[in-house]
C-alpha positions as CSV (number, residue, x, y, z in Angstrom):
1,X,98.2,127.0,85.1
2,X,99.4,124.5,88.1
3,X,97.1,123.1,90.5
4,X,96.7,125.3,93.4
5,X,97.2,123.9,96.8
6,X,93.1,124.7,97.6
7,X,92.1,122.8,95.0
8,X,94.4,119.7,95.5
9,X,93.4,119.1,99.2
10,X,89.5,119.5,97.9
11,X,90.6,116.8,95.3
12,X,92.1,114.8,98.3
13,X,89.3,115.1,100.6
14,X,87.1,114.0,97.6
15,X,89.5,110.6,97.2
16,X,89.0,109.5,101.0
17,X,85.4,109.8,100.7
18,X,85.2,107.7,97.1
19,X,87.6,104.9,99.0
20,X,85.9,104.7,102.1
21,X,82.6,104.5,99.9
22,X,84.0,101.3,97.8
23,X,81.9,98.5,97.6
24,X,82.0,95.3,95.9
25,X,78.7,95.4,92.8
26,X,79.5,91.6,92.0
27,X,81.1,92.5,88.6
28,X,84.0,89.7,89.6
29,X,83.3,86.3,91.1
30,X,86.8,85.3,92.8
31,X,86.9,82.8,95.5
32,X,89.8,82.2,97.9
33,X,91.3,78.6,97.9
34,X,89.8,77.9,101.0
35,X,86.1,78.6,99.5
36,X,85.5,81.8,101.4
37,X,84.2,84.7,98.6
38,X,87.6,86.9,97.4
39,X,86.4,90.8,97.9
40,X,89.0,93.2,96.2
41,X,86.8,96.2,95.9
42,X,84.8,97.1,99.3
43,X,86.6,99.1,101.9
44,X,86.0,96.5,104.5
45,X,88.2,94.0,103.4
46,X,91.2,92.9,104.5
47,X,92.5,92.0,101.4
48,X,95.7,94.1,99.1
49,X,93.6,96.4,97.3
50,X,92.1,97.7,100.8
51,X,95.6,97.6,102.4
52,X,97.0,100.0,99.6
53,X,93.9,102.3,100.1
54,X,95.0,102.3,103.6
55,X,98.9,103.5,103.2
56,X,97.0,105.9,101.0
57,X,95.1,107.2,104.2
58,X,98.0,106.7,106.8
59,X,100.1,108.7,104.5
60,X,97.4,111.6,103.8
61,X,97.2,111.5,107.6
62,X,101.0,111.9,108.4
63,X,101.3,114.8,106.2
64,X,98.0,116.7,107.4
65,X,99.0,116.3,110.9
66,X,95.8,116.9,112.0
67,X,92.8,115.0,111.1
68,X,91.7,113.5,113.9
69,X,88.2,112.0,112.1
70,X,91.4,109.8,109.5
71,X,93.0,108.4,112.1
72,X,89.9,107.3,113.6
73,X,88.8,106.2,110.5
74,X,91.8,104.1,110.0
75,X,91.8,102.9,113.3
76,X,88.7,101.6,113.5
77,X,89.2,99.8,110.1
78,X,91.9,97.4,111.9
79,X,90.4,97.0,115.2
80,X,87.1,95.8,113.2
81,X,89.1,93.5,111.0
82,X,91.6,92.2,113.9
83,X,88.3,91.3,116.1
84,X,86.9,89.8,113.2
85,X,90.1,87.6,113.0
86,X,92.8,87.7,110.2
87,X,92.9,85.6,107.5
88,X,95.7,83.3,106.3
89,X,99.3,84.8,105.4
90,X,99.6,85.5,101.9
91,X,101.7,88.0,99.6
92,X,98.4,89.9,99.1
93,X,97.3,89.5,102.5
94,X,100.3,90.8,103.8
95,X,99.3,94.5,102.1
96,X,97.7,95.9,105.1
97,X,100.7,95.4,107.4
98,X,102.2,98.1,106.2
99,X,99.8,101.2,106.8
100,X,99.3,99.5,110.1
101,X,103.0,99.7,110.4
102,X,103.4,103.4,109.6
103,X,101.0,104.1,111.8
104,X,102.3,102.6,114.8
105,X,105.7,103.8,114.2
106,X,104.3,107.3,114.8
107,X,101.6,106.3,117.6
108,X,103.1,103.4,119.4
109,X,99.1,101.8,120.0
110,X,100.1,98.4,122.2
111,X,97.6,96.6,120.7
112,X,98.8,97.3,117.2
113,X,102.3,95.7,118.1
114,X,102.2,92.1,118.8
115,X,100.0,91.5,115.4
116,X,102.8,93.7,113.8
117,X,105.6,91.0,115.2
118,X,103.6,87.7,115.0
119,X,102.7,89.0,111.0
120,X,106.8,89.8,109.9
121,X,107.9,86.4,111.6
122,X,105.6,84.6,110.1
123,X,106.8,86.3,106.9
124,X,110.2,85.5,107.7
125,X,110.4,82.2,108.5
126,X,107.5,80.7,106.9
127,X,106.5,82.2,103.4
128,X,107.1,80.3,100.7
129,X,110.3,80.5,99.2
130,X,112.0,80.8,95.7
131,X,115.3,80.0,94.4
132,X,117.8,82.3,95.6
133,X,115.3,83.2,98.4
134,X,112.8,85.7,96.9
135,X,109.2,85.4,98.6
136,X,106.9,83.4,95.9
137,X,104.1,85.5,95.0
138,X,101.1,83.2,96.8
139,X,97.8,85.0,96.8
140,X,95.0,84.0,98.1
141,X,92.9,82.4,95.4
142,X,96.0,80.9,93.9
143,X,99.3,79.5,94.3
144,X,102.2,80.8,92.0
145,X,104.9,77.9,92.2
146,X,108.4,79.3,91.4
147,X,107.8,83.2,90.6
148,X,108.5,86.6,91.2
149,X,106.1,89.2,90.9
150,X,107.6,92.7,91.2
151,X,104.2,93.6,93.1
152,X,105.6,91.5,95.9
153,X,108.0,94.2,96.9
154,X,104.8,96.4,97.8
155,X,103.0,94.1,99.3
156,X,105.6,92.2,101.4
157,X,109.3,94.1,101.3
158,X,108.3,97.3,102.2
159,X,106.4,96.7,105.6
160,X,109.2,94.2,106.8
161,X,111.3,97.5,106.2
162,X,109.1,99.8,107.6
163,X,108.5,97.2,110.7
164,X,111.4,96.8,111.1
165,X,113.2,100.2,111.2
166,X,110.3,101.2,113.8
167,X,110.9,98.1,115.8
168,X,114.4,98.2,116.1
169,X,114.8,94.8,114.0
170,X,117.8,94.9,111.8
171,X,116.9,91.4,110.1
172,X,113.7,92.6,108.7
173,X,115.2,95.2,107.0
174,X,117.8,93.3,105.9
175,X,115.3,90.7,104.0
176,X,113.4,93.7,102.4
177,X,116.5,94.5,101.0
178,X,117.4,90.9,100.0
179,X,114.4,91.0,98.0
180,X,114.4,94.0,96.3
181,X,118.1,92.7,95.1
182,X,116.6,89.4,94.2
183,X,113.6,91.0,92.2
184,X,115.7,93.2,90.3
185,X,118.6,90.6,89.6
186,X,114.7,89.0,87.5
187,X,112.6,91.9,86.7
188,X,114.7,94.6,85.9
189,X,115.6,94.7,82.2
190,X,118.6,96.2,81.0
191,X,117.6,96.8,77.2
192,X,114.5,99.8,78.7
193,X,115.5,100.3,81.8
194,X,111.8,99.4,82.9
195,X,110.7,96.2,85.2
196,X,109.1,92.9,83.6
197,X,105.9,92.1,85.5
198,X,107.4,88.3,86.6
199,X,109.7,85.7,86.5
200,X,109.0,82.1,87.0
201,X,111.9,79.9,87.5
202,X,110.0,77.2,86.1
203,X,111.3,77.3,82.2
204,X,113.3,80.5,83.7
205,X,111.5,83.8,81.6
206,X,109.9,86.6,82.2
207,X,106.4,85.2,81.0
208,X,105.0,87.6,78.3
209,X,107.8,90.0,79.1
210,X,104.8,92.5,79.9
211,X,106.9,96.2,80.5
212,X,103.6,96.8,82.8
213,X,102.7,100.2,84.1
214,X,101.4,99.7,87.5
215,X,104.0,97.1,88.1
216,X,106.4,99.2,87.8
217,X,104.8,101.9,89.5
218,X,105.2,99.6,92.5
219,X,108.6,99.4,91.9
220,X,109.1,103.6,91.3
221,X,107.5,104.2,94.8
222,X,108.8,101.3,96.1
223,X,112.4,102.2,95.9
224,X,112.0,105.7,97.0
225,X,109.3,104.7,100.0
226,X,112.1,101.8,101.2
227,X,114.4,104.9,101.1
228,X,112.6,106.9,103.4
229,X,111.5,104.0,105.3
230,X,114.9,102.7,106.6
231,X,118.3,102.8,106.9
232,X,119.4,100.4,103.8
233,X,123.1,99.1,103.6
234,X,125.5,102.0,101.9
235,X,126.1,99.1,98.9
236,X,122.4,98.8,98.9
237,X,121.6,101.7,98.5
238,X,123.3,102.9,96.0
239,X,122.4,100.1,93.5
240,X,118.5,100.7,94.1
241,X,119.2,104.2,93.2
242,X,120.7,103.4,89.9
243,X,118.1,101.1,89.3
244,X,115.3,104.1,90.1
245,X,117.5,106.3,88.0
246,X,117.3,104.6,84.8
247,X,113.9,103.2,85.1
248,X,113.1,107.3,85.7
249,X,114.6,108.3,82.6
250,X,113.2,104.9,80.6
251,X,109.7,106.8,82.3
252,X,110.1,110.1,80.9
253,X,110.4,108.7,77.2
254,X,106.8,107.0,77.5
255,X,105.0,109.4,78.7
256,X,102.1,110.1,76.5
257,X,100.9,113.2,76.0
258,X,97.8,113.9,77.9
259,X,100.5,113.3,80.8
260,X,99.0,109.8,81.6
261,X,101.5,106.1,80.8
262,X,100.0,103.3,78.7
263,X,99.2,99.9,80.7
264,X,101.8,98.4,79.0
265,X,104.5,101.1,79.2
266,X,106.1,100.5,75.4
267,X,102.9,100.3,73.7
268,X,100.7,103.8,72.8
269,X,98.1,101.4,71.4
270,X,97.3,99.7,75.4
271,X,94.7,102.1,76.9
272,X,96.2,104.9,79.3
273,X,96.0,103.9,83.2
274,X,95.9,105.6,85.8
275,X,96.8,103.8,88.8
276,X,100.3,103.4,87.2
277,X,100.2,107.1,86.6
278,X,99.4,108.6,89.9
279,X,102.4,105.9,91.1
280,X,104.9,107.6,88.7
281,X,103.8,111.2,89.1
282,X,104.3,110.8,92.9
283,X,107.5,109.5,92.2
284,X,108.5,112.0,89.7
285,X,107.6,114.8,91.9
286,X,109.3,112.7,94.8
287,X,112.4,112.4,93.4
288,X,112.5,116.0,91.9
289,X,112.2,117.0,95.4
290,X,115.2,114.8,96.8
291,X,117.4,115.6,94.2
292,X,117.3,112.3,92.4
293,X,116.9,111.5,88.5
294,X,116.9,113.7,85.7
295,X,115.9,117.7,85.8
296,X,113.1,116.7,83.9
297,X,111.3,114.5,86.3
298,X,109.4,117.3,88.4
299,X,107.7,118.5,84.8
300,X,106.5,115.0,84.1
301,X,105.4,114.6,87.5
302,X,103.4,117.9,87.5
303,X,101.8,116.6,83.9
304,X,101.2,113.1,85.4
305,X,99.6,115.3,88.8
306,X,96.7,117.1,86.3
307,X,95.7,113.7,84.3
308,X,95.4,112.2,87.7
309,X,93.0,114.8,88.8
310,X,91.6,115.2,85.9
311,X,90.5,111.4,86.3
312,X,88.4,112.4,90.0
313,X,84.6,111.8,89.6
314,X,82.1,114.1,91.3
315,X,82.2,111.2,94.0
316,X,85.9,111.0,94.0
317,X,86.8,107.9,92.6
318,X,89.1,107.7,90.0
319,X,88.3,106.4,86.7
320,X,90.3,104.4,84.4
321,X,92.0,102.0,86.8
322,X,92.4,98.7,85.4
323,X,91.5,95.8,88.0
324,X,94.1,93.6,89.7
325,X,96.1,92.0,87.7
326,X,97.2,88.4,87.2
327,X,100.5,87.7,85.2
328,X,100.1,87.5,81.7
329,X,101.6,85.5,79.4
330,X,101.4,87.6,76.2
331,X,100.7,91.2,76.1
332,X,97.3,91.4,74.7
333,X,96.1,89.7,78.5
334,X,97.7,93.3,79.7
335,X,95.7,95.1,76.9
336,X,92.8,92.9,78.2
337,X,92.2,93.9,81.7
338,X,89.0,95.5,82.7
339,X,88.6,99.1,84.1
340,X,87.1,99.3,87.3
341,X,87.7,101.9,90.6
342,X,89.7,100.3,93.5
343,X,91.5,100.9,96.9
344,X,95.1,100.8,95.0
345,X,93.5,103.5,92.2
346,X,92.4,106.2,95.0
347,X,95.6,105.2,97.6
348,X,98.2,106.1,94.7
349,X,95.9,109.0,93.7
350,X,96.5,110.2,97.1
351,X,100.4,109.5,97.2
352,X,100.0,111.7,93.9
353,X,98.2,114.8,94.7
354,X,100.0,114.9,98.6
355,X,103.4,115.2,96.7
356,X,101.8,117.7,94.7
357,X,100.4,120.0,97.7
358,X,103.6,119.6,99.4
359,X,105.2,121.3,96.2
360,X,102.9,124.0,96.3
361,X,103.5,125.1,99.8
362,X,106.7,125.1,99.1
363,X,107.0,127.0,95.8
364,X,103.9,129.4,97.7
365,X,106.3,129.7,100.7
């Protein structure tokens, strides 16, 4: 029987309480390169985990309409962390620019603005470069000389796109695009149809040629979110959308059967993830919905919607999210990676279960 619309925006209410509620236990000791402790669980934490968990919210919020206590919520979360002074520009750091983004395309707040500009400048002009131009996937406890990380496209391409469309600045949307073209000249592999997690240009492979789940969850949402986003080249365009086309139908042949993806996408013996799924079942309800892909994308993505809430505790954090992820260089580092709730885990829960409820009021309508 599908979800019901009630019992999806209980589920939803239940996933902003287990984010907000996030706090680091001091399971993993990670500090930044310039010896300040690295906090990638707690809610207050301006950091990429937090600034997914964010879009997560801003998103919930544009589609409610009408929750006035999260939009304070949110907010509150940058004025505290813009008082307390931002830290240095990184891929990762980047994150939170783009919920802060979304938002102020839809409020306008002044004071939002001007970090908004400084923050895509700064992107533009100074971040570390590779060949061909994409942005080298710098974090904040560690320097990545040479390499692409498809994660970048999430963390970096999509608020210079979403900046810039609301800001009337052509040239940021124009390097989102540049990068999403460079990434998938490198990470896009033409034997599955899925994304390699990196590329370094440093020996020139793809590493441990990891077909990663939530990596290329970043890249289904990414592609259809840039869509919505901006207005991308004609040209542009259309060659994302073959490259979200295939990887959907290289998606529907891995799906396992509890409606969940494997961490590493090709291999039913890595543990099933969650993250990665809620990623793909909002975008295989998303593109069911805008006609893209094949027919069978909105069943998968209905399957993928009940493993994902079948995954929300009584305290609504989702379980089996495996923690952020550093690139491996053979697969079993994938198979590896610990299990541990995050901002990411409950933001692309919520991307998940919104898409659902949008289907049900319209199939109830």
């Amino acid at each position: 029987m599908p979800l019901s619309a009630e019992r999806l925006n209980s589920a939803l209410a239940s996933l902003v309480a287990g984010m907000t509620g996030l706090r680091h236990d001091g399971r993993f000791h990670e500090p930044n390169l310039d010896g300040t402790p690295g906090d990638y669980v707690s809610f207050d934490s301006w950091e990429w985990p937090q600034g997914i968990g964010l879009y997560g919210l801003v998103r919930l919020w544009a589609q409610t309409g009408e929750e006035d206590r999260l939009l304070q919520t949110i907010e509150a979360w940058y004025d505290r962390r813009i008082a307390a002074g931002l830290p240095a520009m990184n891929v990762n750091t980047t994150a939170p620019l783009l919920a802060l983004s979304e938002l102020w395309r839809r409020r306008r707040q002044p004071r939002f603005e001007p970090v908004l500009h400084e923050w895509a400048e700064r992107v533009v002009t100074t971040m570390p470069r590779t060949p061909e131009g994409g942005f080298q996937h710098n974090v904040s406890d560690r320097v990545n000389d040479d390499e692409l990380w498809d994660d970048t496209l999430f963390m970096v391409a999509l608020f210079l796109a979403s900046y810039g469309q609301a800001a009337g600045q052509r040239r940021f949307v124009e390097e989102a695009e540049r990068q999403f073209l460079v990434h998938a000249r490198y990470l896009a592999d033409p034997a599955s149809g899925l994304w390699f997690h990196g590329w370094t240009f440093d020996g020139r492979h793809n590493f441990g040629r990891a077909l990663w789940g939530r990596g290329n969850a970043w890249i289904t949402v990414g592609i259809l979110d840039l869509l919505e986003f901006a207005e991308i080249t004609p040209s542009v365009r259309a060659y994302l959308l073959g490259v979200l086309e295939t990887q959907l139908e290289a998606l529907l042949k891995v799906q396992a059967g509890s409606g969940a993806w494997h961490t590493l996408l090709d291999d039913p013996s890595s543990y099933e993830e969650i993250s990665a799924t809620a990623g793909f079942g909002y975008g295989l309800m998303k593109a069911a919905r805008l006609g893209i892909g094949p027919t069978e994308c909105r069943a998968a993505g209905l399957r993928a919607l009940e493993a994902v809430v079948a995954n929300i505790d009584d305290e609504g954090v989702v379980a089996n999210v495996s923690y952020g992820t550093r690139m491996g260089h053979d697969l079993q580092f994938y198979r590896d990676i610990p299990i541990h709730p995050t901002g990411y885990g409950q933001a692309l829960a919520i991307l998940c279960l919104t898409e659902g409820a949008r289907q049900s009021k319209v199939e109830a309508a």
